[in-house]
C-alpha positions as CSV (number, residue, x, y, z in Angstrom):
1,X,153.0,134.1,147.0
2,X,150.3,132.6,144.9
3,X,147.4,134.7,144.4
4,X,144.0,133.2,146.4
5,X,140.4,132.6,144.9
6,X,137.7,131.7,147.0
7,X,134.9,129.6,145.6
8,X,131.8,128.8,146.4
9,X,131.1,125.5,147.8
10,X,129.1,124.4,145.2
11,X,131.6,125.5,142.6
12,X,134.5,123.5,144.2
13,X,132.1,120.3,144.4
14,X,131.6,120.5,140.5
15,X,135.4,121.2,140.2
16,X,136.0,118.2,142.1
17,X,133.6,116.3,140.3
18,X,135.8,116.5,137.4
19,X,138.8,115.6,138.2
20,X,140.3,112.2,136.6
21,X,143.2,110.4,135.7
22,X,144.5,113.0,133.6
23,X,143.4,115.7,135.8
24,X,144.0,114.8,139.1
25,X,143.3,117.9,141.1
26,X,141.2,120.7,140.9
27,X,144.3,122.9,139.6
28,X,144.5,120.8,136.3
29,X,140.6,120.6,136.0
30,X,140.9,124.8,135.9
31,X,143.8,124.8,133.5
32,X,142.4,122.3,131.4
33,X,138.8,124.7,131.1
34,X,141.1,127.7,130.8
35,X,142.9,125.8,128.0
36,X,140.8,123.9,126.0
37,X,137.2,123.7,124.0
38,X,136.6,120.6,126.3
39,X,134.7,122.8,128.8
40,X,131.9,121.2,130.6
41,X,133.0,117.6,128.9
42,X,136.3,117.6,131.4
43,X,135.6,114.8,134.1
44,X,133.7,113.1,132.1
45,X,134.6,109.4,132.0
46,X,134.2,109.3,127.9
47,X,135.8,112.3,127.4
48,X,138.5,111.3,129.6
49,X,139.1,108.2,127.4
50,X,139.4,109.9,124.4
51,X,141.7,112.3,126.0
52,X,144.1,109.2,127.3
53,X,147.5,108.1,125.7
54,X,146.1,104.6,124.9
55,X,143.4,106.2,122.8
56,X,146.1,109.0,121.5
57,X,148.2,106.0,120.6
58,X,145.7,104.5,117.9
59,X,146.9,106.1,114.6
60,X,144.5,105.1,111.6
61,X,140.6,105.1,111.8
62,X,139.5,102.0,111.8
63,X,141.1,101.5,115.0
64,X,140.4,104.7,116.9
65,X,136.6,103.7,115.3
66,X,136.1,100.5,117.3
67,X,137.6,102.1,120.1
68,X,135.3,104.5,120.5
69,X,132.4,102.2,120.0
70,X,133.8,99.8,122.3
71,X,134.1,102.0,124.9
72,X,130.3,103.0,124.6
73,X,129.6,99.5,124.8
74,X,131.5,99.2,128.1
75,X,130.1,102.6,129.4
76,X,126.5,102.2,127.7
77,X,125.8,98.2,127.1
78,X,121.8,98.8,127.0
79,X,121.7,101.8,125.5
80,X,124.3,100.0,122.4
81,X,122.3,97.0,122.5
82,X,119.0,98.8,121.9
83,X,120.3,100.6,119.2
84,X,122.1,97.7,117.2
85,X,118.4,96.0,117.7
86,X,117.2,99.2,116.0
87,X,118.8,99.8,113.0
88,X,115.7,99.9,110.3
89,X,118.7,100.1,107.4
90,X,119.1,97.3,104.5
91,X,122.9,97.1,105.2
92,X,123.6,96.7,108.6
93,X,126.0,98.7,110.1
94,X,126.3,96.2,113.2
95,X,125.6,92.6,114.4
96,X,126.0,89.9,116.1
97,X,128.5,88.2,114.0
98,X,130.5,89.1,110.5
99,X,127.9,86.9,108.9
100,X,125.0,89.2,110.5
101,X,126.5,92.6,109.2
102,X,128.2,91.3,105.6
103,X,125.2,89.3,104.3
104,X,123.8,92.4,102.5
105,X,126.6,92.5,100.1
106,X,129.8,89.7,99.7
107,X,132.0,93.0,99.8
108,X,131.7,94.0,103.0
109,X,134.3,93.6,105.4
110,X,133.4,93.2,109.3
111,X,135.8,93.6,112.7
112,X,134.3,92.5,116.2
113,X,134.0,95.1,118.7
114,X,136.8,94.8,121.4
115,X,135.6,93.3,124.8
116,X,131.8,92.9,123.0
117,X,130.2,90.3,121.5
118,X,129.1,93.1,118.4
119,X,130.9,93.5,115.2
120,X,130.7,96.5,112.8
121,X,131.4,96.8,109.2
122,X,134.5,98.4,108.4
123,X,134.6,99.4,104.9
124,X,132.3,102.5,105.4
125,X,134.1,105.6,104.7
126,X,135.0,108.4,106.8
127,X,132.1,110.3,106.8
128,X,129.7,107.1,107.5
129,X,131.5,106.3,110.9
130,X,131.4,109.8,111.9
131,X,127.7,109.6,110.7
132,X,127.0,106.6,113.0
133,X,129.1,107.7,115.7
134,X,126.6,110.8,115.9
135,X,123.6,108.6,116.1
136,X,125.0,106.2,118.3
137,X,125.8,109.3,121.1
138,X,123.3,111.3,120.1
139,X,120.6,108.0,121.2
140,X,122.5,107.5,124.3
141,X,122.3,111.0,125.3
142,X,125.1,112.8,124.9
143,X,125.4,116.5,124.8
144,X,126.0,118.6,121.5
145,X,129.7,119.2,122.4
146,X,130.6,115.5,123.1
147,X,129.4,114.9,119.6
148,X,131.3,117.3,118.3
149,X,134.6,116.1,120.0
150,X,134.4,112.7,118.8
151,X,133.3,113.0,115.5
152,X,136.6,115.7,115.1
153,X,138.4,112.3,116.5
154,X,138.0,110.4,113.0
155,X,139.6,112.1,109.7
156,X,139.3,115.6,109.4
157,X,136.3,115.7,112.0
């Protein structure tokens, strides 16, 4: 016989607030707290993408880069928007077309993000789209830990 817990019903309303497609009942919500650092990010709908086999699936980080930033887009369209219309740097980092985002310098390359009508450069390294993947989150208004999840999700994190 399976041993009984009894919650609170506030408890079991947050527990039931998490659950997703990759944890569809309040039994895998538990084991996934019990077994991972997600913690308070499970049932989250971002957190949930970048926990999903089609995101898995992307191997090198250019891909899993404009993944990530077109899912904010979907999930965050004014918040991205505003903050592509902000960027107060020479190069820029995003645009409105390739032209937009390589004509600071013939060398860069440019990729547009899926489903968006933004492009990004792509021949940043590493530590750049990790660097703008903070900012980006961080200005939408994501928590600490989200940050630290999804910058862990490009190179060595």
């Amino acid at each position: 016989m399976a041993p009984k817990i009894e919650l609170t019903p506030e408890l079991l309303a947050e527990l039931e607030r998490r659950r997703d497609s990759e944890h569809p009942t309040v039994e895998a919500v538990i084991s996934s707290l019990l077994a991972t650092s997600g913690g308070r990010l499970i049932g989250d709908p971002y957190y949930s993408f970048t926990c999903s086999a089609a995101f898995r699936s992307l191997t090198n980080d250019s891909d899993r880069y404009l993944a990530l930033l077109a899912k904010l887009h979907a999930m965050h369209r004014g918040e991205f928007a505003e903050f592509v219309q902000g960027q107060s740097f020479k190069r820029r980092y995003f645009g409105l077309s390739a032209a937009e985002v390589c004509e600071a310098s013939r060398h860069n390359q440019a990729r547009q993000i899926p489903d968006s009508k933004y492009w990004a450069i792509m021949n940043i390294d590493t530590p750049t789209k990790r660097r703008f993947l903070k900012r980006l989150l961080i200005f939408i208004g994501y928590p600490d830990e989200m940050v630290t999840h999804v910058r862990g999700l490009i190179g060595n994190g």
